[in-house]
DRENRO-587785 format. One line per 3 residues: their letters; for each residue x, y, z of N, C-alpha, C. Coordinates in steps of 0.05 Angstrom, whole numbers, plus 5000, padded with zeros to 4 digits. Atoms other than C-alpha are relative to their C-alpha. Example, Ala and Ser with C-alpha at 12.3 -4.5 7.8 and 13.67 -1.06 7.14 Angstrom:
BEGIN
AS = 5018/4976/5000/5246/4910/5156/5018/5024/5000  4984/4976/4999/5273/4979/5143/4985/5022/5014
***
This chain:
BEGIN
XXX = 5018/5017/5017/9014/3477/5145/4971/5010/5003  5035/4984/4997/8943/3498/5128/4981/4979/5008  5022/5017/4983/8883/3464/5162/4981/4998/4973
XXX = 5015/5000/5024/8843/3445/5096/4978/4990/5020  5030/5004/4992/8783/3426/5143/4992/5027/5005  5008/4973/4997/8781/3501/5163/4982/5011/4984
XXX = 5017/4983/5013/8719/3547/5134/5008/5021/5003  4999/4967/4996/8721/3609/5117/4984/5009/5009  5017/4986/4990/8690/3663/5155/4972/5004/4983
XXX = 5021/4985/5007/8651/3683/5097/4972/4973/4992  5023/5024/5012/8607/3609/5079/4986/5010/5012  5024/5004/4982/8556/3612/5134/4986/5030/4985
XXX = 5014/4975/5013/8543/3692/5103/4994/4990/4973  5007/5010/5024/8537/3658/5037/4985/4988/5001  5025/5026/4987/8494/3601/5065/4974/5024/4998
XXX = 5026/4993/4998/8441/3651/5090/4990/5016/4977  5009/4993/5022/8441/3697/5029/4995/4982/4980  5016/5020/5014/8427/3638/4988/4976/4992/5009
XXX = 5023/5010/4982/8373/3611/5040/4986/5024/4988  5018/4982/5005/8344/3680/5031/4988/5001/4978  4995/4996/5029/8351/3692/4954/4976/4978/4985
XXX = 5016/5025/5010/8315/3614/4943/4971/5011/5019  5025/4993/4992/8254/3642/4997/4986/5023/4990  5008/4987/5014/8251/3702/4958/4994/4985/4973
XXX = 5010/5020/5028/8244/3661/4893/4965/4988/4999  5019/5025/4991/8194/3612/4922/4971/5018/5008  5012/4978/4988/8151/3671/4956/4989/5011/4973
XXX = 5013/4981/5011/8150/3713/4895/4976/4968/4975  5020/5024/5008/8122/3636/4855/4978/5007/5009  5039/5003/4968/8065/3627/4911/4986/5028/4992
XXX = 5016/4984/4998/8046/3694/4900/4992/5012/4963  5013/5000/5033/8042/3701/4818/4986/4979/5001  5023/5021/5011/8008/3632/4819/4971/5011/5013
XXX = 5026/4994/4993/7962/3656/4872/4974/5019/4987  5016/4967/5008/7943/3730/4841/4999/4978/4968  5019/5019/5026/7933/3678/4769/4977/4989/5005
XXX = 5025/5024/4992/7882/3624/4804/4985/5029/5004  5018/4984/4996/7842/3694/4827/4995/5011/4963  5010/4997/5033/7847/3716/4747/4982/4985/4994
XXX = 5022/5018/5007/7815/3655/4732/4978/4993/5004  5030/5006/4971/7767/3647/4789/4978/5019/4985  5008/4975/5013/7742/3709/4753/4984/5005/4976
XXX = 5011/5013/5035/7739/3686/4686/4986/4978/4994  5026/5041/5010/7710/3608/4695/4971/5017/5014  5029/4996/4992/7654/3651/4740/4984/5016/4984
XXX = 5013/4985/5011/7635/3700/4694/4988/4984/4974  5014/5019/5023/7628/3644/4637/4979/4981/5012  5020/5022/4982/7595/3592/4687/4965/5019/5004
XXX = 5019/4984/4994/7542/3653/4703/4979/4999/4970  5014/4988/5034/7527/3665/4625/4986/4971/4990  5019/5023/5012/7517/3583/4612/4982/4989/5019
XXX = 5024/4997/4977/7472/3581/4681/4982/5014/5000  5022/4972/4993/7436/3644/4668/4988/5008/5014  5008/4997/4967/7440/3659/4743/5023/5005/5009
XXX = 4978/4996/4982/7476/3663/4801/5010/4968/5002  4989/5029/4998/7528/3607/4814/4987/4977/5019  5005/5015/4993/7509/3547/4838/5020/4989/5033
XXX = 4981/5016/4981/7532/3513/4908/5021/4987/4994  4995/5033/5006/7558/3454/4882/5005/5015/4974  4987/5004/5016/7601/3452/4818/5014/4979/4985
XXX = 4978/5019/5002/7634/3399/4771/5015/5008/4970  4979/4995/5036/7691/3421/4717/5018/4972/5003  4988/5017/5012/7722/3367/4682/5032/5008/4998
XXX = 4973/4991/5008/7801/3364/4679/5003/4974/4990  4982/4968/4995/7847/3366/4659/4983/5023/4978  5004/4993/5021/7844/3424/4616/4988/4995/4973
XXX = 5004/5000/5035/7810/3428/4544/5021/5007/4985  4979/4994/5019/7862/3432/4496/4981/5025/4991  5016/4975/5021/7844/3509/4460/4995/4988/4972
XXX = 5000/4995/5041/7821/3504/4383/5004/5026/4995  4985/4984/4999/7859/3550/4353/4966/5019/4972  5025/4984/5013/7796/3597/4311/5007/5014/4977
XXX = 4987/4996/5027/7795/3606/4247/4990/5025/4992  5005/4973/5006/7792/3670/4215/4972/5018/4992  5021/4991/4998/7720/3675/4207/4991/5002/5040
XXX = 5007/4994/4967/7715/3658/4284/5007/5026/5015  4994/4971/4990/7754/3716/4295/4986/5027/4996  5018/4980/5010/7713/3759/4254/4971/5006/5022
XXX = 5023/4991/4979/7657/3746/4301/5001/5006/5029  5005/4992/4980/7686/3741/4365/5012/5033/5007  4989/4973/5005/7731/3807/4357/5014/5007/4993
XXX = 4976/4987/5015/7769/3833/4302/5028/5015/5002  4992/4982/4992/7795/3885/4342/5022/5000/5023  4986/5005/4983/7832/3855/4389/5027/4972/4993
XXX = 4980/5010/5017/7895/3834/4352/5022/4981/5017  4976/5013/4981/7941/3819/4414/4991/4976/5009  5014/5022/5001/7888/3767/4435/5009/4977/4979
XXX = 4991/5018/5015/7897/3729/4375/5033/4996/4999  4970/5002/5001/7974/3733/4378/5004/4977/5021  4993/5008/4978/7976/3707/4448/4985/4969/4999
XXX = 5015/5023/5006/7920/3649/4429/5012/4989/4990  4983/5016/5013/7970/3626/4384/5028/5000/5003  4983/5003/4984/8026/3630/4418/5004/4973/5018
XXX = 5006/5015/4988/7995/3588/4475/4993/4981/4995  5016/5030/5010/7968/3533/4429/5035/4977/5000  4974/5016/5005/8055/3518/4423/5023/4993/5031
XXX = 4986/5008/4970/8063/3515/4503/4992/4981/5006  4999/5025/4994/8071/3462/4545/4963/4992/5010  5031/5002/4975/8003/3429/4574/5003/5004/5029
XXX = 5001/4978/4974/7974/3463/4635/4987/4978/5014  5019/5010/4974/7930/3442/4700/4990/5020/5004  5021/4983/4979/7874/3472/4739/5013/4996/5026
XXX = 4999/5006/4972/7882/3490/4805/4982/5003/5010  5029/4999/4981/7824/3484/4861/4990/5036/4997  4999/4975/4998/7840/3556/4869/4981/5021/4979
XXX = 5013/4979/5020/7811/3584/4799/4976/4993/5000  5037/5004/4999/7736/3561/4815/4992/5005/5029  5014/5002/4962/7692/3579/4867/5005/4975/5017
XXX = 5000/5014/4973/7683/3553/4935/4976/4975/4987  5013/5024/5009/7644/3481/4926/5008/4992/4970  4991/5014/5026/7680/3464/4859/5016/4968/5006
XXX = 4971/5028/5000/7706/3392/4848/5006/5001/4971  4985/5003/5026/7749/3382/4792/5005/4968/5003  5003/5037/5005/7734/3304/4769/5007/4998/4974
XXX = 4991/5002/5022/7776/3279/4719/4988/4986/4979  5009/5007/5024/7751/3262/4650/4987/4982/4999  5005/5024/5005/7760/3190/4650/4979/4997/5022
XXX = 5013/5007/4988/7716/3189/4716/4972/5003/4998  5030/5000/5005/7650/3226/4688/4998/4975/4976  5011/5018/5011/7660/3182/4624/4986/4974/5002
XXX = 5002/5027/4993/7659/3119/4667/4972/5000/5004  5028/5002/4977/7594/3138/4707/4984/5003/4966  5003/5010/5019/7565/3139/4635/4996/4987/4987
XXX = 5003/5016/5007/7586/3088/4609/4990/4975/5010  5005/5022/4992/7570/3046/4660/4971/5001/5008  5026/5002/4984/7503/3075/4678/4975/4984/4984
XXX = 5022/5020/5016/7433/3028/4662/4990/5009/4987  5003/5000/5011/7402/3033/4604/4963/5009/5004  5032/4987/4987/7322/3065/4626/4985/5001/4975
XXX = 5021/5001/5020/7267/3079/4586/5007/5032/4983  5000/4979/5020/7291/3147/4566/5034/5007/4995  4970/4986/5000/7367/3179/4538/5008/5004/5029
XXX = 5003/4987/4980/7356/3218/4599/5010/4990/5028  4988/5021/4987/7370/3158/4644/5020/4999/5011  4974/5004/4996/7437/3155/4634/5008/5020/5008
XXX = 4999/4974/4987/7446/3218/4666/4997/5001/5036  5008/5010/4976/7417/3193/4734/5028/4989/5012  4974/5003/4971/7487/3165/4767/5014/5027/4996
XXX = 4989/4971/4990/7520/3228/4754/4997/5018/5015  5013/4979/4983/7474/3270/4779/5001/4998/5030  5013/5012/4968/7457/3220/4842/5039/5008/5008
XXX = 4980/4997/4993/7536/3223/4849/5013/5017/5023  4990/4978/4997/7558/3294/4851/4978/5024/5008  5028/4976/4987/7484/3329/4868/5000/5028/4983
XXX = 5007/4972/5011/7488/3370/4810/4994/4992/4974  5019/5010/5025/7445/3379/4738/5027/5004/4975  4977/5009/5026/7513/3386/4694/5025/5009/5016
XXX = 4972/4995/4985/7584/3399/4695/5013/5021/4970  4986/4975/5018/7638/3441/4648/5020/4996/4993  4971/5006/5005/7696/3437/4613/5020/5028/4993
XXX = 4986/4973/5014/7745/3501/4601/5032/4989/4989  4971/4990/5005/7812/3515/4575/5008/5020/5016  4988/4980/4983/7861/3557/4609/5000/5023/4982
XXX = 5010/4976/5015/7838/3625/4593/5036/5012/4987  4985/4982/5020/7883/3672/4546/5008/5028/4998  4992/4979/4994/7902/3744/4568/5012/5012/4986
XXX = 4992/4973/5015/7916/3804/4537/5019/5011/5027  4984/4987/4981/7976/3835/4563/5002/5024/5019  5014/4977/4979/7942/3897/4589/4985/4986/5021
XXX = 5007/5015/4982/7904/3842/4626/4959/5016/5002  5034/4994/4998/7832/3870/4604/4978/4988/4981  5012/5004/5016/7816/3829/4548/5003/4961/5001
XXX = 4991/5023/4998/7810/3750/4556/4981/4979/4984  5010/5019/5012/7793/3687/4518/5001/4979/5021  4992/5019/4995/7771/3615/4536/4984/4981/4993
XXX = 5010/5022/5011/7750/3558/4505/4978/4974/5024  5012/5012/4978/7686/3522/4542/4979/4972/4989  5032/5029/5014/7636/3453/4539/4993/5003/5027
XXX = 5018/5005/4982/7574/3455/4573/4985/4979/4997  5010/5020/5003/7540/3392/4595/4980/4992/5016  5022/4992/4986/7474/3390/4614/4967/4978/4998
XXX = 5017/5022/4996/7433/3329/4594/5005/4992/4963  4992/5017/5022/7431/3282/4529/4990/5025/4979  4999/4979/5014/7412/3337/4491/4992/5031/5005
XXX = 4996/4974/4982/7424/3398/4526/5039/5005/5009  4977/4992/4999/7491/3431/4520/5011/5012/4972  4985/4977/5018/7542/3475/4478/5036/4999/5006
XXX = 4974/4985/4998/7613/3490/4463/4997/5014/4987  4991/4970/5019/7648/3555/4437/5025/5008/5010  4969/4987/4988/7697/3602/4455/4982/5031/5025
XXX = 5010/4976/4996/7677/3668/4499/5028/5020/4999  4995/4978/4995/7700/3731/4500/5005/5015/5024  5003/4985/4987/7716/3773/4559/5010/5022/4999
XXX = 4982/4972/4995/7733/3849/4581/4987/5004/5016  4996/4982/4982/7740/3889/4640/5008/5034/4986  4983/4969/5008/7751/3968/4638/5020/5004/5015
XXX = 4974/4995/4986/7803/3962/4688/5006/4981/5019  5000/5017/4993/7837/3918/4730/4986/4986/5030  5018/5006/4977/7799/3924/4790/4966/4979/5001
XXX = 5023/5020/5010/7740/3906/4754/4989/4972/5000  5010/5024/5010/7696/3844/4748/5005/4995/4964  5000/5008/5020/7705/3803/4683/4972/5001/4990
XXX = 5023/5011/5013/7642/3796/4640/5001/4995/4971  4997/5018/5034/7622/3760/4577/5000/5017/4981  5006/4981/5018/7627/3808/4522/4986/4985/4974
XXX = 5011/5018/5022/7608/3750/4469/5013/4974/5002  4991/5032/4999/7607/3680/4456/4985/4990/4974  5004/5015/5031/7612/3644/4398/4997/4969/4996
XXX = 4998/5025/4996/7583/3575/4396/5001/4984/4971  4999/5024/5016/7603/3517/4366/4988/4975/4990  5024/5024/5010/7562/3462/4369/4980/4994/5028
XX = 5031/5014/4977/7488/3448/4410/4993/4982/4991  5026/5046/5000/7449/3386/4429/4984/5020/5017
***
């Protein structure tokens, strides 16, 4: 009679090649998300630099989640770059994926990422002063800094040298901009920089 509690020799060798197989999995994750958040880190600093017109700041505040992208209409394209066809493919592609997140990882060192509803609040709730300007004062006193930012998750060209991303800058009651920018690298070692930016609407 057979011992049906008996194992076969070979489980426990199956056990660990599975164990392995799922830390290989998990491993190669951790390390595409990681080498993405450095993409990005890349791309929010080279845009952050262009609406600073400096070097980065200590202190940072981007807004999450994400900006939904606007998808740019065929004059937008005309200006930001005709020429770069796979761009627009991939922009519209990504407008039919799921919604994303930021991670800490894709902004410099001193970034907080404060969600939406929390700058609106400080806003709405702040006192009413003698100037617009006023209402600007708890934010600032808050977070110790003169604006904050909003991006979208940038847009890559599959060579990985050409990138989009949809941005709002916010900088006092009338002071600020959205658009879209532009980036390229000549190779992948390279820094990102702004090649153009196409704005949408100033205060």
């Amino acid at each position: 009679m057979l011992n049906r509690t008996a194992q076969s020799p070979l489980l426990p060798s199956v056990r660990i090649v599975a164990a392995i197989a799922i830390s290989v999995v998990l491993l190669a994750i951790q390390t595409r998300g990681i080498t993405q958040a450095r993409e990005d880190r890349g791309i929010y600093e080279a845009v952050i630099k262009a609406l600073l017109r400096g070097d980065l700041p200590s202190a940072l505040v981007i807004q999450a989640p994400p900006l939904g992208l606007p998808l740019p209409s065929a004059s937008d394209w005309r200006l930001l770059d005709p020429e770069i066809s796979t761009l627009q493919t991939k922009v519209e592609a990504a407008r039919l994926g799921p919604a994303d997140s930021f991670s800490g990882e894709s902004f410099p060192p001193g970034t907080q990422l404060v969600p939406k509803e929390q700058i609106e609040e400080l806003f709405r709730t702040a006192p009413r002063g003698n100037s617009l300007e006023d209402r600007w004062l708890p934010f600032r006193s808050r977070f110790n800094v003169s604006s904050f930012q909003a991006f979208s998750r940038p847009i890559i060209t599959d060579d990985g040298l050409n990138a989009l991303v949809y941005y709002s800058h916010s900088c006092g009651t009338l002071c600020g901009e959205t658009g879209y920018a532009v980036l390229h690298r000549s190779s992948l070692s390279e820094a990102w920089v702004v090649a153009r930016r196409l704005r949408k609407s100033v205060s």
